[in-house]
Structures are given as C-alpha cells and as structure tokens.
N, C-alpha and C positions, 0 to 999 in steps of 0.2 A: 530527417526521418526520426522519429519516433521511438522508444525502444520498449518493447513487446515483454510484458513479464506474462508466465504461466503459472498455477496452481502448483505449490510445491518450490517454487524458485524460493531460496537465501536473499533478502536483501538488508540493507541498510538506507539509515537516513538520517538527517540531522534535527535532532528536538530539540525542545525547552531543557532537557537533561544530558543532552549532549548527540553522538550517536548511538543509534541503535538497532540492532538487528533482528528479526523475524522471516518469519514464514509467510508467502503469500495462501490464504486460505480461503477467497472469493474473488472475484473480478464481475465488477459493476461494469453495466454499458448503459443503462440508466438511470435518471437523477434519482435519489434514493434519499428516505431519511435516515439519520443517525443522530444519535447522543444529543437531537432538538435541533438539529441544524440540517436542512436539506443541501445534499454535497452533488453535482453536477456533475453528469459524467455523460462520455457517448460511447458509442464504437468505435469510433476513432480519436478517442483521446479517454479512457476509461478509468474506472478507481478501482483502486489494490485494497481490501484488507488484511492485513496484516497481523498477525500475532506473533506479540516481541518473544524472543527466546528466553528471558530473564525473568520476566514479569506473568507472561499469559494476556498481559494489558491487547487489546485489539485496537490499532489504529485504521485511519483510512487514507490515502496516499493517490497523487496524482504519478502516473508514469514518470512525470520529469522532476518530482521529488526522489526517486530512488536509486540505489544503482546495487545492479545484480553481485552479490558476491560467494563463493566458493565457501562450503560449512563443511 
C-alpha cells in the first residue's frame, strides 16, 4: 500500500544536497508540466509539490520518494 500525503503534511526526502524537508503545497493526479519536464502522475500513485522549509525552492515528488515527518 501506498502512503497517502495531504496538503499541509512535513516531509522529507533525499536530494542532490542531501536531505530535505518541506511542506506539501499541491497534489497532482495528472501528468502535468514543470521546470520543461512533463512528470506523470495518476490518482492512484500522484505527485507532491513541495516547498523546502530552507529555501522556498518548490520540488515535485512521487509518494515513494517521501516519508511523512513531525515539524
């Protein structure tokens, strides 16, 4: 099973920069473009945006790149 993030959920995940934590601030359920790159998503496996707590940087995120954590 899958693990279900919501608007407003803390997460983390591992970059080019090491880990990093954010705010979930959209949830894609279709493919969608960003930054030139069109990123795949459905209902049932969808994309997070992200905004890092550090930065404001906005990433995009599959479900099984992240994992929920307590801010």
């Amino acid at each position: 099973m899958k693990t279900k993030f919501s608007i407003g959920d803390h997460v983390k995940w591992n970059s080019e920069a090491g880990i990093v934590s954010g705010k979930i601030i959209k949830i894609h359920v279709k493919d969608f473009d960003y930054k030139g790159y069109t990123h795949h998503a459905t209902k049932e496996d969808p994309q997070y945006e992200i905004r890092s707590d550090k930065s404001d940087h906005i990433a995009s995120h599959k479900g099984s790149a992240l994992t929920k954590i307590k801010f």
